[in-house]
N, C-alpha and C positions, 0 to 999 in steps of 0.2 A: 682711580675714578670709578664714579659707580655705573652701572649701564654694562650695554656690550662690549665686551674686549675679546682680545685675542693673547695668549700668553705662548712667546718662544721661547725658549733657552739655548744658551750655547755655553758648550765645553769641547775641552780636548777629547778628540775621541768617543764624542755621544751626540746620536742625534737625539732631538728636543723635537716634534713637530705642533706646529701651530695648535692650540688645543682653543677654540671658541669658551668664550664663560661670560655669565652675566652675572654680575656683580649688584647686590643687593645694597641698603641706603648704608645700614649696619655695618657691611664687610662681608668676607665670605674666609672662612677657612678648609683647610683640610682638601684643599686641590690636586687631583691625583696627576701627574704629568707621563703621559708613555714615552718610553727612552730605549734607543739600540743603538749598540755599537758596531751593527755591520752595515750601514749605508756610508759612512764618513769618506772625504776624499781629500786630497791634497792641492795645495796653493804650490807653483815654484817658481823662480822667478831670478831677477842678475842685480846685482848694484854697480857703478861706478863711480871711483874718486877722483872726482872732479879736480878740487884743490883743497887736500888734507894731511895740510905737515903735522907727522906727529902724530895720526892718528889711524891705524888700518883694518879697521873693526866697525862694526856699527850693527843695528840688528835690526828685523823687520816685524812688523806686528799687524796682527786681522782685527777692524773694527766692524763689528754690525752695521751695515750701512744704516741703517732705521734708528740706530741712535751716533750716527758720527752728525756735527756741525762744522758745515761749510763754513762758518765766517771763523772760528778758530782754529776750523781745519784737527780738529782734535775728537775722541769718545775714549767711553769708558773700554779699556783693554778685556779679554775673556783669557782667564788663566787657562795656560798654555797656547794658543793660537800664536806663538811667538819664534823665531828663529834668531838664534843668539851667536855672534863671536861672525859676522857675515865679514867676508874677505870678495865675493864674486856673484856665486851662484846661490842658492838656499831652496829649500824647500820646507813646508810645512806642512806635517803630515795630521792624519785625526780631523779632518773639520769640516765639523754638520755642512749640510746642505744650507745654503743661504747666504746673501748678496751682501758682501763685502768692498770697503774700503780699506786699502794696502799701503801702510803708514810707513817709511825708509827712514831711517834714523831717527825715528822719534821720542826716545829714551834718551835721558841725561850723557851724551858721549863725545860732547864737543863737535857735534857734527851733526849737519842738518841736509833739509833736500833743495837740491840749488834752486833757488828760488827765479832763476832769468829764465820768464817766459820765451824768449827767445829762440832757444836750444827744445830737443825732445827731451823726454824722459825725467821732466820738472814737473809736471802734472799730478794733482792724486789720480791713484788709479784704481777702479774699481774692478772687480770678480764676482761673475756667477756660479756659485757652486753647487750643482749638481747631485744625487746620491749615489757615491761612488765613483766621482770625476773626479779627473784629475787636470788641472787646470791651470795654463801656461799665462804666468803675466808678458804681455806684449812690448812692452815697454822694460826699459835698463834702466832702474832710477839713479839719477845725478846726484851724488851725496858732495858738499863741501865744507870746508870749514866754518861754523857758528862763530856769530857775536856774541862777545864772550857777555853775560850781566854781569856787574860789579857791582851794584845795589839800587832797591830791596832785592832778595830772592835769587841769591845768583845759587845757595846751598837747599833750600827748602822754603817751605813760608816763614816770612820774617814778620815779625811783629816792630809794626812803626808807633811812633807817638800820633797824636790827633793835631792837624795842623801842616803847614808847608812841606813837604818833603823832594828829595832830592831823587829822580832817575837817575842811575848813572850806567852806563856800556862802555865796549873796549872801541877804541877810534879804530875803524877803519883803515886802509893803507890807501889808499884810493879812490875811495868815493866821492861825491857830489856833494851829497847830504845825503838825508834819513826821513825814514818814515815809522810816524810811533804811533801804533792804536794801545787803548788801556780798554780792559774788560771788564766789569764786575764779576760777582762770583755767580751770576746766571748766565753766563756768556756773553752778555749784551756791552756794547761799545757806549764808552763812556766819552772818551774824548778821543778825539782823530787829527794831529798834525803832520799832514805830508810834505812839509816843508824845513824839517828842522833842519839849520845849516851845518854843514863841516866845519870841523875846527882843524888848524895847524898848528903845531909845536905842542901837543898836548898828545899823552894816550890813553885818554879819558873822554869820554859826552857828558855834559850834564845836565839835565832837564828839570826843572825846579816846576812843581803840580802842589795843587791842594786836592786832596780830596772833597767830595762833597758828603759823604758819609763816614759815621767813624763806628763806636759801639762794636765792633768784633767783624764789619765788614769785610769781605774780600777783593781783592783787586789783582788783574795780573798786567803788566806791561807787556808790550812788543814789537820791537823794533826790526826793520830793514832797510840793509845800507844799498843806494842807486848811484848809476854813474848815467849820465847823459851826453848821446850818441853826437853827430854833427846838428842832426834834426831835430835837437833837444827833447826828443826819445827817452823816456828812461831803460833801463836795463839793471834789474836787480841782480847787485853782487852777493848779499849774505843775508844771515837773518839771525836774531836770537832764539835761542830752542826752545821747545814748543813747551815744555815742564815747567823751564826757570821763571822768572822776575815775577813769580808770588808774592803778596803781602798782607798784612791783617791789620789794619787801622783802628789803632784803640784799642778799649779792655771789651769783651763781651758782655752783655748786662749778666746777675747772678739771676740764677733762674728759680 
């Protein structure tokens, strides 16, 4: 945009400091950014596996909080800000100065962050980092086992035809019912039903949607499975992973 901005960068091991610029109607090139690699400090932090057969890995990753979104709970990742193959403890070393959210299993690994408000350690959690801090996450995140997608998007984005199509997830062992929000490809909530019911005798959901847009649209589904308490409380059991149930509706016009 054109006007005053502010431009940060982040990488592994470099600080980027805020540098002010005013952006003319035209554009502006050729922006010099000042960078050192000795203020950096470290994120560390604990996971636990909640309930993960099958699975004892998972990895943690630093979002810019300035572009993480709360309602998907998701941003763009900064190569390297990442700690890979986490069994317990982790740390992440190299990372600029600047206010971060602490994403626990959020890469493709069958395992997500337990979603029952109820328990500690479900929460996103946020970090201030410091130049040359070193900086303890307070909280042990709760990692359990994902709802598995079966289709669209359980491998990558999938390309649907234009017309009806078919949600599908793994059932539950458990639960009550489901709760399925759909996103477009701006992050914004498309449809919201928190009442889908449980099915028996089946290891499958299926939830049959039209889109409203087709033409090379995006969409991503996402479900979580509830069970409800005496006081007909919910308590979230699971959830589909934050990457999967992509799809692309249609052909994209030829440009």
């Amino acid at each position: 945009p054109r006007g005053a901005v502010t431009v940060v960068g982040y990488l592994l091991g470099l600080h980027v400091p805020p540098t002010a610029i005013d952006v003319p109607a035209d554009g502006l090139d050729d922006v010099v950014l000042d960078a050192t690699g000795d203020t950096v400090g470290s994120v560390a932090g604990s996971v636990q596996f909640a309930n993960a057969p099958g699975a004892s890995t998972t990895t943690v990753i630093l979002v810019p909080d300035s572009a993480f979104n709360p309602e998907t709970t998701r941003g763009p990742s900064v190569a390297g800000l990442r700690a890979a193959d986490v069994t317990g403890g982790f740390v992440i070393a190299g990372v600029p100065p600047g206010r971060y959210a602490v994403l626990a299993a959020f890469e493709n690994d069958r395992l997500v962050r337990d979603p029952d408000t109820g328990i500690g350690g479900t929460a996103i959690a946020r970090v201030d980092v410091g130049v040359n801090e070193a900086v303890e996450v307070a909280q042990s995140f709760k990692i359990t086992e994902a709802l598995a997608v079966i289709s669209p998007g359980a491998q990558g984005i999938e390309d649907v035809p234009e017309g009806e199509i078919t949600l599908t997830w793994a059932d539950d062992s458990s639960e009550d019912g489901y709760e399925l929000r759909i996103y477009d490809g701006f992050g914004d909530v498309v449809l919201t039903d928190i009442d889908v019911p449980r099915v028996t005798g089946g290891a499958q959901v299926r939830y049959p949607w039209t889109p409203d847009a087709g033409d090379g649209a995006l969409y991503q589904f996402r479900v979580a499975s509830y069970r409800e308490d005496a006081d007909g409380e919910r308590r979230y059991i699971s959830q589909t992973e934050d990457l999967r149930g992509v799809f692309r509706v249609g052909t994209p016009p030829v440009q």
